[in-house]
VEXNU-497501 format. One record per atom (N, C-alpha, C, O): residue in one letter; chain; atom name; x, y, z. Coordinates in steps of 0.02 Angstrom, whole numbers, padded with zeros to 5 digits, always signed. Each point is the difference from the previous one (the first is absolute). Example, Ala and Ser with C-alpha at 12.3 -4.5 7.8 and 13.67 -1.06 7.14 Angstrom:
2
("a", "A", "N", (+00660, -00284, +00390))
("a", "A", "CA", (-00045, +00059, +00000))
("a", "A", "C", (+00045, +00060, +00000))
("a", "A", "O", (+00052, -00001, +00033))
("s", "A", "N", (-00070, +00054, -00069))
("s", "A", "CA", (+00042, +00059, +00003))
("s", "A", "C", (-00039, +00055, +00037))
("s", "A", "O", (+00025, +00055, +00008))
end
This chain:
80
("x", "A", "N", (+00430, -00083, -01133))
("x", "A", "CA", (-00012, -00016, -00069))
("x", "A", "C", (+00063, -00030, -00030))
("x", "A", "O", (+00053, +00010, +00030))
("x", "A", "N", (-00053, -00034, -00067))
("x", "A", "CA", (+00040, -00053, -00032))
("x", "A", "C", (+00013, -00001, -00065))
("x", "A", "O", (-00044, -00034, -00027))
("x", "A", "N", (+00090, +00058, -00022))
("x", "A", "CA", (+00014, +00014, -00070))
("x", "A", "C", (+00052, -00011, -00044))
("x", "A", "O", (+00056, +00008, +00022))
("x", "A", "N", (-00063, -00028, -00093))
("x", "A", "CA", (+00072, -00030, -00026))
("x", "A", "C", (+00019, +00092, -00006))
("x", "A", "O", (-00041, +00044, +00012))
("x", "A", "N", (+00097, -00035, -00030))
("x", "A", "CA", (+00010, +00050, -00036))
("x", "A", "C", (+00039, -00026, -00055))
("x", "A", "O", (+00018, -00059, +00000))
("x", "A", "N", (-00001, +00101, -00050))
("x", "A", "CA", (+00041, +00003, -00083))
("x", "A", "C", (+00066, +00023, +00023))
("x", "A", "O", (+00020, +00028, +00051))
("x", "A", "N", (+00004, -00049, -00101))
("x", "A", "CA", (+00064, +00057, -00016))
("x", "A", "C", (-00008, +00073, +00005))
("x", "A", "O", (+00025, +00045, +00034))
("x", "A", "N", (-00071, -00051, -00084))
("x", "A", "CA", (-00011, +00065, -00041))
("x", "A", "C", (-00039, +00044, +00084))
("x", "A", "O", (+00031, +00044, +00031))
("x", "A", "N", (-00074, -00060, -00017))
("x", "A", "CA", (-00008, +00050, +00068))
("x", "A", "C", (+00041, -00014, +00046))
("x", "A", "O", (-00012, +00033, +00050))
("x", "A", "N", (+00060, -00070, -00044))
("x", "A", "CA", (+00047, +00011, +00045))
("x", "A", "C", (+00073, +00063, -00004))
("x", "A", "O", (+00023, +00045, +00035))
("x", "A", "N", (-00010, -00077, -00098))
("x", "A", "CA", (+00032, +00048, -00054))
("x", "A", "C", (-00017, +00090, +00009))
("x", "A", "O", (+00037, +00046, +00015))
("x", "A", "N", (-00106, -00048, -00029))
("x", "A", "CA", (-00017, +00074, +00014))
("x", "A", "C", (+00001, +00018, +00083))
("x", "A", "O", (+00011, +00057, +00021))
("x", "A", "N", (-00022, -00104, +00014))
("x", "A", "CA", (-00003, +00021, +00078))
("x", "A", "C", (+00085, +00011, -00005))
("x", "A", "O", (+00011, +00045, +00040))
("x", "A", "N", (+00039, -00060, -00064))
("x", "A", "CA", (+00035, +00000, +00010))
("x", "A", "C", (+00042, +00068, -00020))
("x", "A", "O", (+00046, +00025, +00033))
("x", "A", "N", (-00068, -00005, -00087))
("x", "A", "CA", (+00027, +00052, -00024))
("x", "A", "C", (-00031, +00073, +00006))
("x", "A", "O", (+00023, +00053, -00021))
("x", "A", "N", (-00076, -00064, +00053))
("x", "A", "CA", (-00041, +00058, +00020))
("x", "A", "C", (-00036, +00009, +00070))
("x", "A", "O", (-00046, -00040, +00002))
("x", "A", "N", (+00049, +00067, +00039))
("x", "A", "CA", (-00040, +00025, +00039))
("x", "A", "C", (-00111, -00024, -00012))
("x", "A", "O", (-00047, +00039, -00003))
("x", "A", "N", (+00046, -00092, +00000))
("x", "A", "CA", (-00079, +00019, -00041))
("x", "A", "C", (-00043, -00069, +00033))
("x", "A", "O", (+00032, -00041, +00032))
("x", "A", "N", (-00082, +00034, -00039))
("x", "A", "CA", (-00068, -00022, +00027))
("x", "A", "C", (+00033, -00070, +00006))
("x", "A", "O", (-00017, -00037, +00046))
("x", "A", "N", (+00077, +00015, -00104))
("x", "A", "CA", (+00031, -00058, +00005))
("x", "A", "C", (+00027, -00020, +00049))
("x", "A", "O", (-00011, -00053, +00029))
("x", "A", "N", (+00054, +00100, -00015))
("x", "A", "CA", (+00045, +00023, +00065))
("x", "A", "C", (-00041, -00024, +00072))
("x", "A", "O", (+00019, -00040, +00043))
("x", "A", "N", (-00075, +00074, -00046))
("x", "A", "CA", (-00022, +00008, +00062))
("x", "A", "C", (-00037, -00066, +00038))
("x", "A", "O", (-00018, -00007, +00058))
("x", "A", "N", (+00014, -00041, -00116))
("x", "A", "CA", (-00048, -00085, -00012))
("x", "A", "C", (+00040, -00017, +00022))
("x", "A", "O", (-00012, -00032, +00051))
("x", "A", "N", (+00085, +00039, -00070))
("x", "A", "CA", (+00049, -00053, +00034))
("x", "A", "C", (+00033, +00004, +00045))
("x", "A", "O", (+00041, -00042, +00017))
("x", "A", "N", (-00054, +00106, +00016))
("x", "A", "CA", (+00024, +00004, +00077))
("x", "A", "C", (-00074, -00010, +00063))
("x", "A", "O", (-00009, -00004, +00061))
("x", "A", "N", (-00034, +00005, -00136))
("x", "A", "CA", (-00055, -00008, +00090))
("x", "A", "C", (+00016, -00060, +00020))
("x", "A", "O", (+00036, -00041, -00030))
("x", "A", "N", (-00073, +00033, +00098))
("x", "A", "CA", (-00005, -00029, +00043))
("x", "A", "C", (-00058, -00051, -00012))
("x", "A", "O", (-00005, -00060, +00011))
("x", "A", "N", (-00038, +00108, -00039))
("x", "A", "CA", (-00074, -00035, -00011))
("x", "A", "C", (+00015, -00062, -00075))
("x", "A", "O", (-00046, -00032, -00026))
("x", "A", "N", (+00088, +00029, +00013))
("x", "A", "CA", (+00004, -00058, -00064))
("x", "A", "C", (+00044, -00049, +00007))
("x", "A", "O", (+00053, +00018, +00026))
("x", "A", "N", (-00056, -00049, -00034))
("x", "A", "CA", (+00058, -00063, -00017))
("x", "A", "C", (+00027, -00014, -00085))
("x", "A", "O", (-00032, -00041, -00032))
("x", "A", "N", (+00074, +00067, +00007))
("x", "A", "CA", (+00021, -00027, -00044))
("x", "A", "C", (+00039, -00043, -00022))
("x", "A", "O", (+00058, -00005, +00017))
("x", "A", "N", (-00081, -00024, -00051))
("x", "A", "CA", (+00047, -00073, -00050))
("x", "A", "C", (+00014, -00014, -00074))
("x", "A", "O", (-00040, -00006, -00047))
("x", "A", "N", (+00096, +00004, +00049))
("x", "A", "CA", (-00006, -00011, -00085))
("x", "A", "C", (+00054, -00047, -00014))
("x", "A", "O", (+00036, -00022, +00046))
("x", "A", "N", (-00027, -00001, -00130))
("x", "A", "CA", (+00046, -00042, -00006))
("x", "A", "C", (+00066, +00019, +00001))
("x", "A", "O", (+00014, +00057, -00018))
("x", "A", "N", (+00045, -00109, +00041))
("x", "A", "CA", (+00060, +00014, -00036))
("x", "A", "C", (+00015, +00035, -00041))
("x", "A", "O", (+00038, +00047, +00005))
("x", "A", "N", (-00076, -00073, -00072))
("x", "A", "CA", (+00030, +00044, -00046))
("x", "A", "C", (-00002, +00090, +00000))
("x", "A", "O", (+00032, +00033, -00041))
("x", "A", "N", (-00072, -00007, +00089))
("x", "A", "CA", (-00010, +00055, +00029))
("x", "A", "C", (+00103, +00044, +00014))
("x", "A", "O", (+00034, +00044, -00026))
("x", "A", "N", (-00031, -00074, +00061))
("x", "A", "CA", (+00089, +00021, +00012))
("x", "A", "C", (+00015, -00028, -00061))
("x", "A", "O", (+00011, +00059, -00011))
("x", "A", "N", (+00001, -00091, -00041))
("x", "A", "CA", (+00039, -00037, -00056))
("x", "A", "C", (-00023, +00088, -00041))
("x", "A", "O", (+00042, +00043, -00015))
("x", "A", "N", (-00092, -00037, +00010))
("x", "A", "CA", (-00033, +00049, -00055))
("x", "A", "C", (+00059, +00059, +00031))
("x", "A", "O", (+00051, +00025, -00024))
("x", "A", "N", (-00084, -00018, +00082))
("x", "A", "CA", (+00036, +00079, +00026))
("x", "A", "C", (+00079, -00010, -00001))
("x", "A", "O", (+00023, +00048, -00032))
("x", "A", "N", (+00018, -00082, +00048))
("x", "A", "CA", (+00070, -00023, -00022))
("x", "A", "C", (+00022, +00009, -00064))
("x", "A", "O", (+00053, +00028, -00015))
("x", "A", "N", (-00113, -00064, -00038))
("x", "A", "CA", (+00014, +00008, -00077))
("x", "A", "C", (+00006, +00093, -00014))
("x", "A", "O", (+00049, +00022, -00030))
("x", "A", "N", (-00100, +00021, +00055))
("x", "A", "CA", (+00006, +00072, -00023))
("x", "A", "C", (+00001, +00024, +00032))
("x", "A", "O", (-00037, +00048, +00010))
("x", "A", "N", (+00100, -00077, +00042))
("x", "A", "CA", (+00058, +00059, +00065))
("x", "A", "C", (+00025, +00045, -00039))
("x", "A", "O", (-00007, +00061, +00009))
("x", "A", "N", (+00037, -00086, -00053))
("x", "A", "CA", (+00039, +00080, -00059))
("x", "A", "C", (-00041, +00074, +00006))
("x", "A", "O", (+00010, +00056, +00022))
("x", "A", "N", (-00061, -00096, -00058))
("x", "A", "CA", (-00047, +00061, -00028))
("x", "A", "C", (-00037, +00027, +00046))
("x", "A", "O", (+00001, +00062, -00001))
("x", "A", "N", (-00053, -00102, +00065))
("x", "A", "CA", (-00029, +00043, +00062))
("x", "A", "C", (+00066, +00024, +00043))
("x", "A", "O", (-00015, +00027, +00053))
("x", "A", "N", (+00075, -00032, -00063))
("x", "A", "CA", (+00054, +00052, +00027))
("x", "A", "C", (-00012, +00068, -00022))
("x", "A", "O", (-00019, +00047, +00034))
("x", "A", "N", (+00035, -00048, -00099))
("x", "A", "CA", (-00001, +00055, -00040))
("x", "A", "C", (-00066, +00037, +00044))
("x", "A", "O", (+00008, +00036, +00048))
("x", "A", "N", (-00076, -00056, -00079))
("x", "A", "CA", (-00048, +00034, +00023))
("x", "A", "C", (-00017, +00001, +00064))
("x", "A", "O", (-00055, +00025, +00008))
("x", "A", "N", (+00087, -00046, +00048))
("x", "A", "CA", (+00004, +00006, +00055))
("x", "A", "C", (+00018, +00085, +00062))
("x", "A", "O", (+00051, +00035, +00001))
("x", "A", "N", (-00094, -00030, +00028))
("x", "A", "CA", (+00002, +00073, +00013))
("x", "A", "C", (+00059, +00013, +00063))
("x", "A", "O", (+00018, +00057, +00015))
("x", "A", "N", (+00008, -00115, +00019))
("x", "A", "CA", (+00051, +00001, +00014))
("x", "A", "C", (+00030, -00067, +00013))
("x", "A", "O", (-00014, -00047, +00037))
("x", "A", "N", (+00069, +00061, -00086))
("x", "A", "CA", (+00037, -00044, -00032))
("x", "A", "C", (+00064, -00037, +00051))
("x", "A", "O", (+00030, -00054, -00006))
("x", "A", "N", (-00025, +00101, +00051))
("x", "A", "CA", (+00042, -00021, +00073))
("x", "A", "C", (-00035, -00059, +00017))
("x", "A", "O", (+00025, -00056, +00003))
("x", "A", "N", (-00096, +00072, +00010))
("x", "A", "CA", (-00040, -00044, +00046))
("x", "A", "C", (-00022, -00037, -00032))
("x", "A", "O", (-00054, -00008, +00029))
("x", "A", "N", (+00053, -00028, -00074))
("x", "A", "CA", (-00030, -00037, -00057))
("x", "A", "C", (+00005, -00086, +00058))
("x", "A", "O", (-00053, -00029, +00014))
("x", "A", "N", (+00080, +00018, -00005))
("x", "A", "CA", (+00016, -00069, +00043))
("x", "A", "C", (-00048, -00005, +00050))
("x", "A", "O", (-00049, -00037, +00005))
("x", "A", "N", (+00070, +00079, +00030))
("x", "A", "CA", (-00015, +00021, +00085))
("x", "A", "C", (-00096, -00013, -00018))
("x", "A", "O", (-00030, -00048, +00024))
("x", "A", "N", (-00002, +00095, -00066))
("x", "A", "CA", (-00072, +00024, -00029))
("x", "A", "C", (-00032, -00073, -00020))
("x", "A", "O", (-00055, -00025, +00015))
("x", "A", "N", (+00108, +00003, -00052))
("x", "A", "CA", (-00015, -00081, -00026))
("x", "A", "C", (-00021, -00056, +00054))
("x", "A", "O", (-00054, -00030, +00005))
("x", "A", "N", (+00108, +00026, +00032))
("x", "A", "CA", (-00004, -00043, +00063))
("x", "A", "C", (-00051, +00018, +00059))
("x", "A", "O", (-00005, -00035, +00050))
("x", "A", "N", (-00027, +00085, -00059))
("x", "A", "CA", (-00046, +00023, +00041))
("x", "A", "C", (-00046, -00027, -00006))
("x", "A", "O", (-00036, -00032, +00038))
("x", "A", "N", (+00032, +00052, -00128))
("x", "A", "CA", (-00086, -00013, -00015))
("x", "A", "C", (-00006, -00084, -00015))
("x", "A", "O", (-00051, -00033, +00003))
("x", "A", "N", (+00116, +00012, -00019))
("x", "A", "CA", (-00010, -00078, +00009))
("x", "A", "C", (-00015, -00027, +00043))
("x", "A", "O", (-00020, -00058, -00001))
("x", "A", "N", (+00028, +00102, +00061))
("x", "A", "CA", (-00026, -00061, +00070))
("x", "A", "C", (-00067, +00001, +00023))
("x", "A", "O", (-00020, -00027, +00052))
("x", "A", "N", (-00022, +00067, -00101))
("x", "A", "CA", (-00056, -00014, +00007))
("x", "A", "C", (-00033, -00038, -00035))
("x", "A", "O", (-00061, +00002, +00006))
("x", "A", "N", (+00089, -00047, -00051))
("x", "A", "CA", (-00030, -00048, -00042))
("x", "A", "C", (+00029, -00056, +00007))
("x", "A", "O", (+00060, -00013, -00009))
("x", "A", "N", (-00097, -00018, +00024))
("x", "A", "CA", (+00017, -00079, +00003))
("x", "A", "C", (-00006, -00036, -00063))
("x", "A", "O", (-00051, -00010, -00033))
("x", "A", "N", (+00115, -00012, +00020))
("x", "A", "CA", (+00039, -00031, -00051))
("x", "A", "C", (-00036, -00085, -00013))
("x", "A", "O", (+00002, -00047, +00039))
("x", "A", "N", (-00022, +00048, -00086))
("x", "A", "CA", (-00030, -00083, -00013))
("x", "A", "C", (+00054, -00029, -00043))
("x", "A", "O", (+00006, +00024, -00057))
("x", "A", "N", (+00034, -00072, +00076))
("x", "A", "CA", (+00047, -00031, -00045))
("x", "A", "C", (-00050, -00029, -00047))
("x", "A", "O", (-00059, -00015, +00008))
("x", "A", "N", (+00111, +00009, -00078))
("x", "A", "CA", (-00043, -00031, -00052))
("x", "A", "C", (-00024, -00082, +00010))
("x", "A", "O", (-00050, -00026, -00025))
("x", "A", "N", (+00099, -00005, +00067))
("x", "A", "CA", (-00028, -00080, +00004))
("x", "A", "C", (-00062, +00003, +00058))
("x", "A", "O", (-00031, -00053, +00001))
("x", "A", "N", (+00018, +00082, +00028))
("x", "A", "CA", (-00066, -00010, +00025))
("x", "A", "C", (-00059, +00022, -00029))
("x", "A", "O", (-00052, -00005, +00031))
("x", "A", "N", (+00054, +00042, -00120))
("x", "A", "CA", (-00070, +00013, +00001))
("x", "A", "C", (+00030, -00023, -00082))
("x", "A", "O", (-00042, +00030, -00033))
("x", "A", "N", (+00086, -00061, -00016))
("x", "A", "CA", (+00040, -00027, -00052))
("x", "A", "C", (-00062, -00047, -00028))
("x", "A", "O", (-00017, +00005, -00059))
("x", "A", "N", (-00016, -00048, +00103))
("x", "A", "CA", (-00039, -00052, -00017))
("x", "A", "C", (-00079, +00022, -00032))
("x", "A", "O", (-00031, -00026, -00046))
("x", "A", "N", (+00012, +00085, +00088))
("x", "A", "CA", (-00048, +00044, -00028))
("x", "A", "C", (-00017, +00029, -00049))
("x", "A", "O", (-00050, +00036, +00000))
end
């Protein structure tokens, strides 16, 4: 299966353990979303630190769950 995801449910997969979490490590999905996806999460690194349940791993957790989404630069879908 094949799906954009948001910020905003990435965001929560990110900061929680939860149903979010678990979409973006299956196997069974492909996810894609835009650029601005990392621009958003970059913009409120401050603040999902803070609320971050461990704050050591905040990077490491990030880069994980990013490699399951395939990144659409904005000039290939800009014209749309």
């Amino acid at each position: 299966m094949e799906l954009v995801i948001d910020a905003n449910s990435f965001i929560v997969g990110f900061l929680k353990d939860s149903k979010s979490r678990s979409i973006i490590l299956s196997s069974e999905v492909r996810l894609y979303s835009p650029e601005w996806l990392v621009q958003e999460f970059n913009r409120n690194e401050s603040e999902l630190i803070k609320k971050s349940s461990d704050k050591r791993k905040f990077p490491e957790i990030r880069d994980i769950l990013l490699k399951f989404i395939a990144i659409i630069p904005q000039d290939e879908y800009s014209e749309f």
